[in-house]
KERODREN-8391 format. One record per atom (N, C-alpha, C, CB): residue number from 1; chain; x, y, z. Coordinates in steps of 0.02 Angstrom, whole numbers, m for minus. Atoms other than C-alpha are relative to their C-alpha. Glycine has a CB too. Example, Ala and Ser with C-alpha at 12.3 -4.5 7.8 and 13.67 -1.06 7.14 Angstrom:
1,A,45,m59,0
1,A,615,m225,390
1,A,45,60,0
1,A,m50,1,62
2,A,m42,m59,m3
2,A,684,m53,357
2,A,m39,55,37
2,A,20,23,m71
end
This chain:
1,A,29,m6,m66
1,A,m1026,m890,m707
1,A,28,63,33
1,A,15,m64,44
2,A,m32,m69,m57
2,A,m1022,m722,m605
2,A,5,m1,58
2,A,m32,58,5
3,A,m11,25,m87
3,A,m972,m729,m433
3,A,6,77,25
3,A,90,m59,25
4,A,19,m48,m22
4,A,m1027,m592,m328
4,A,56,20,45
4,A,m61,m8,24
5,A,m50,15,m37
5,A,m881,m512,m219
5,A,m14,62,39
5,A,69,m12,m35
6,A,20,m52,m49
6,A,m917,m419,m67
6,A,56,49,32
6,A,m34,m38,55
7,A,m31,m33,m41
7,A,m819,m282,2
7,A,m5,27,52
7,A,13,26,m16
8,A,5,m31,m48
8,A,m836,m233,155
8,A,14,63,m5
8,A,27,m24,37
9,A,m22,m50,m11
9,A,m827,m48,209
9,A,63,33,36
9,A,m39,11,16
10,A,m66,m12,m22
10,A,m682,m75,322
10,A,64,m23,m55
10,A,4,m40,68
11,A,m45,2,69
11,A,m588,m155,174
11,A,23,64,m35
11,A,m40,m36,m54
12,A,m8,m65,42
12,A,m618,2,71
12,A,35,52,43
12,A,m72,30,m24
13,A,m51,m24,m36
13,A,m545,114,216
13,A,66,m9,22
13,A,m16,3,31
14,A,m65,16,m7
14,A,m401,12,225
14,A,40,23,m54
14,A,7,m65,7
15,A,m37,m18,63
15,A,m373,26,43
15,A,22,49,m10
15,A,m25,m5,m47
16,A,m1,m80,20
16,A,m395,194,36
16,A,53,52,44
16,A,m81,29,15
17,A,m56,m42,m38
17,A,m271,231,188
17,A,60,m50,m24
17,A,m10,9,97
18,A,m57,20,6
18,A,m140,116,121
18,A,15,33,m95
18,A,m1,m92,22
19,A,m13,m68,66
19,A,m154,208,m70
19,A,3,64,19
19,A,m59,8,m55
20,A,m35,m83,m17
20,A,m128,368,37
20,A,84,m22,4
20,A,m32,45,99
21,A,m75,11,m9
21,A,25,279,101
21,A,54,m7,m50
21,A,7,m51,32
22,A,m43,29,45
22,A,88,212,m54
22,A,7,80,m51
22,A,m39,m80,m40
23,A,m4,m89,30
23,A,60,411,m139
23,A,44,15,49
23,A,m78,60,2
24,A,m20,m44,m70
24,A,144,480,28
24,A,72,m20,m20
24,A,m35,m27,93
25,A,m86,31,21
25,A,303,343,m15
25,A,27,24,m53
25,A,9,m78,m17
26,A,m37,m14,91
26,A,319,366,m201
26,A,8,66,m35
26,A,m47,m34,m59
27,A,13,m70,54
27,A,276,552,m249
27,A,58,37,78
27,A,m126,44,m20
28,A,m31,m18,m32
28,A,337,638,m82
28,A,77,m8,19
28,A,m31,m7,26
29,A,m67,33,m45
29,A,508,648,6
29,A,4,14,67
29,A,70,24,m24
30,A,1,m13,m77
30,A,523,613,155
30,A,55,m14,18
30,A,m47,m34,43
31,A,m70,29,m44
31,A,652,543,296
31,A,14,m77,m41
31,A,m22,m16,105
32,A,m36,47,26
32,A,669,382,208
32,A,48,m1,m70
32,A,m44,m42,m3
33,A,m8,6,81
33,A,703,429,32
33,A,m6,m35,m34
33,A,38,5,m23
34,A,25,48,45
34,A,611,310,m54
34,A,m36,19,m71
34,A,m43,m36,38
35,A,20,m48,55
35,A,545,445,m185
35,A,m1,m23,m57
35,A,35,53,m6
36,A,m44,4,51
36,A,558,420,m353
36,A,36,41,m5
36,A,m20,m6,m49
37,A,m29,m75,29
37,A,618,587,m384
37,A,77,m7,55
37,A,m70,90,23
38,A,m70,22,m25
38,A,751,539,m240
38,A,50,m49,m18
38,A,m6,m16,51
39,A,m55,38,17
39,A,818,376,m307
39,A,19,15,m78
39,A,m17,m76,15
40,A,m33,m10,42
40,A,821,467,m465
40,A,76,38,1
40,A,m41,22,m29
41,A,m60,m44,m14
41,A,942,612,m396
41,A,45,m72,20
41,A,m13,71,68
42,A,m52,67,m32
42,A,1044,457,m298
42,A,37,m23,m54
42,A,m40,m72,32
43,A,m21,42,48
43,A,1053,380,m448
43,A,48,38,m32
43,A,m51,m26,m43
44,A,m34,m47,m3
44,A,1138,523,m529
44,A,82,m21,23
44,A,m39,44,41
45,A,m44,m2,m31
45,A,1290,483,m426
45,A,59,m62,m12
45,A,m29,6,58
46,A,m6,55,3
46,A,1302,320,m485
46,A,46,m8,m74
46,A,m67,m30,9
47,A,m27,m14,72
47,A,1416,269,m641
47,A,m50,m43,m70
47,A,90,m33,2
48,A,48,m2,40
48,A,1306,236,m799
48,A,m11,m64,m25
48,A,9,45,m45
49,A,31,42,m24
49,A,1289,62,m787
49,A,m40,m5,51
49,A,27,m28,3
50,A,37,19,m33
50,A,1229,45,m630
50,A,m56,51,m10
50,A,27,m12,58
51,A,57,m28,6
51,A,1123,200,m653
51,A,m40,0,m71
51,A,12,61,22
52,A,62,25,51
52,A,1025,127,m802
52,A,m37,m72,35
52,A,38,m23,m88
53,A,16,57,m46
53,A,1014,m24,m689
53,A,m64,21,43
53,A,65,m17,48
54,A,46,0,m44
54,A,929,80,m562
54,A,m63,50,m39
54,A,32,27,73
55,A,59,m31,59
55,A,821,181,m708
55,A,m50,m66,m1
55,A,38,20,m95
56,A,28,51,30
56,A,766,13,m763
56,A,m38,m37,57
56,A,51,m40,m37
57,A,19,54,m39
57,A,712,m67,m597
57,A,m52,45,39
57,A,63,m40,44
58,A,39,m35,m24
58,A,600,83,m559
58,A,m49,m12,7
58,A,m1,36,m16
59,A,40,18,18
59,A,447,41,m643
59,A,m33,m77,39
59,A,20,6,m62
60,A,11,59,m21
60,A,481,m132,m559
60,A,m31,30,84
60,A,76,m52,m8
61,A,6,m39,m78
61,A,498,m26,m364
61,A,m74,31,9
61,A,60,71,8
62,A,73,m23,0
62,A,334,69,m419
62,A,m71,m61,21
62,A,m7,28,m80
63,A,42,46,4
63,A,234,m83,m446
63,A,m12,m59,73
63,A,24,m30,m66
64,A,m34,14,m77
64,A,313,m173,m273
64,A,m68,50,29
64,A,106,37,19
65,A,57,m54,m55
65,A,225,m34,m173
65,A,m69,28,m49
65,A,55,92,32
66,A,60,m14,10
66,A,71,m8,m264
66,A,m27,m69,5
66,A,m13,39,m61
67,A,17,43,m8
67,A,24,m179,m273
67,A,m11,m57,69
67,A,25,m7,m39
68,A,m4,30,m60
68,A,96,m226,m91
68,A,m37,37,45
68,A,64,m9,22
69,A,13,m41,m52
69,A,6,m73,m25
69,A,m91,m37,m6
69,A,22,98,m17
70,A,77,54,11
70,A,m161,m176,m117
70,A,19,m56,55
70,A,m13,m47,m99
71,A,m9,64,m25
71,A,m115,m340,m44
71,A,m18,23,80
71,A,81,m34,m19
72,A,17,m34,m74
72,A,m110,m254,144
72,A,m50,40,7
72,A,48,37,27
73,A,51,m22,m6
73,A,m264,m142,136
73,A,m42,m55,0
73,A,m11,46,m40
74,A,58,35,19
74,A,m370,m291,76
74,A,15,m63,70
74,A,2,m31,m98
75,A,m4,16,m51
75,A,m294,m385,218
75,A,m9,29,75
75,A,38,m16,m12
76,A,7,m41,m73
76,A,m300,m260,348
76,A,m64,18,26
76,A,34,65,m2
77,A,87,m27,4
77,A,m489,m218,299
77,A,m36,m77,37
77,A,m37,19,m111
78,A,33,67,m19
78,A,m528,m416,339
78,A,15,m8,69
78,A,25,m63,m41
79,A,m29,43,m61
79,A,m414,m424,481
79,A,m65,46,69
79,A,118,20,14
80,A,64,m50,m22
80,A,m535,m252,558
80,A,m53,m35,0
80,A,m16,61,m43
81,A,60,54,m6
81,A,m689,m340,505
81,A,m4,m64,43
81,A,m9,m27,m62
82,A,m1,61,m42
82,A,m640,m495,610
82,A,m1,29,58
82,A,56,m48,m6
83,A,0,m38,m65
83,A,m608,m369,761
83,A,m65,4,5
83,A,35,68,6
84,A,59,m35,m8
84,A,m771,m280,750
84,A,m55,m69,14
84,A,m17,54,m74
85,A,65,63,m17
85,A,m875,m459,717
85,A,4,m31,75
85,A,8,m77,m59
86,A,m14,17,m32
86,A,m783,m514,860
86,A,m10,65,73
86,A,52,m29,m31
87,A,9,m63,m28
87,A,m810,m358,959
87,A,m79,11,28
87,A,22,54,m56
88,A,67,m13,3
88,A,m1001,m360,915
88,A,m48,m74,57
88,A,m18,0,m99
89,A,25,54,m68
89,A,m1017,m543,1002
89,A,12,30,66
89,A,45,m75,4
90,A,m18,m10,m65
90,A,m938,m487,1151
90,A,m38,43,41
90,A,58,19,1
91,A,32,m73,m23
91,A,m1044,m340,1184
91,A,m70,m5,23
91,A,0,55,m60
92,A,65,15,m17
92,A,m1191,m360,1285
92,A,m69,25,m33
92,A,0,17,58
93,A,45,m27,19
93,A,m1366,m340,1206
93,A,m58,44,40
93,A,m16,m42,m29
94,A,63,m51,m39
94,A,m1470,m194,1265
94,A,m49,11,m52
94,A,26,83,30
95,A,63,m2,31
95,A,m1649,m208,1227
95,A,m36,72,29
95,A,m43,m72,18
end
């Protein structure tokens, strides 16, 4: 059985500004240092246990924010869509 699954357009704008965000976190550096390329240098500093520890839990950190940045776009796109439907009652009809 195929089940048809609608996306809304505000959905897709959500998605699409929270996969900027989640590029913006992971590739860039910014003021937080959440980088990879930053907690690799960090790591660096670290003695070679823990920094295989934090090698190893990268892949895990990547997946965290790409997947949580899904989870919140697809929520944020519904939560918009409930504004706007709710928005569209409220709004007097001019004929």
């Amino acid at each position: 059985m195929i089940t048809k699954i609608k996306i809304k357009l505000s959905t897709i704008i959500s998605l699409c500004a929270m996969s900027f965000i989640a590029y913006y976190i992971l590739v860039c550096d910014n003021v937080f240092n959440a980088s990879v390329s930053a907690i690799i240098a960090w790591s660096h500093q670290l003695s070679m246990n823990k920094h295989l520890a934090v090698l190893a839990l990268i892949p895990i950190y990547i997946a965290v924010i790409i997947f949580g940045a899904a989870l919140l776009g697809i929520y944020l796109g519904g939560l918009l869509q409930a504004i706007i439907k709710s928005y569209k009652r409220r709004a007097p009809q001019q004929s």
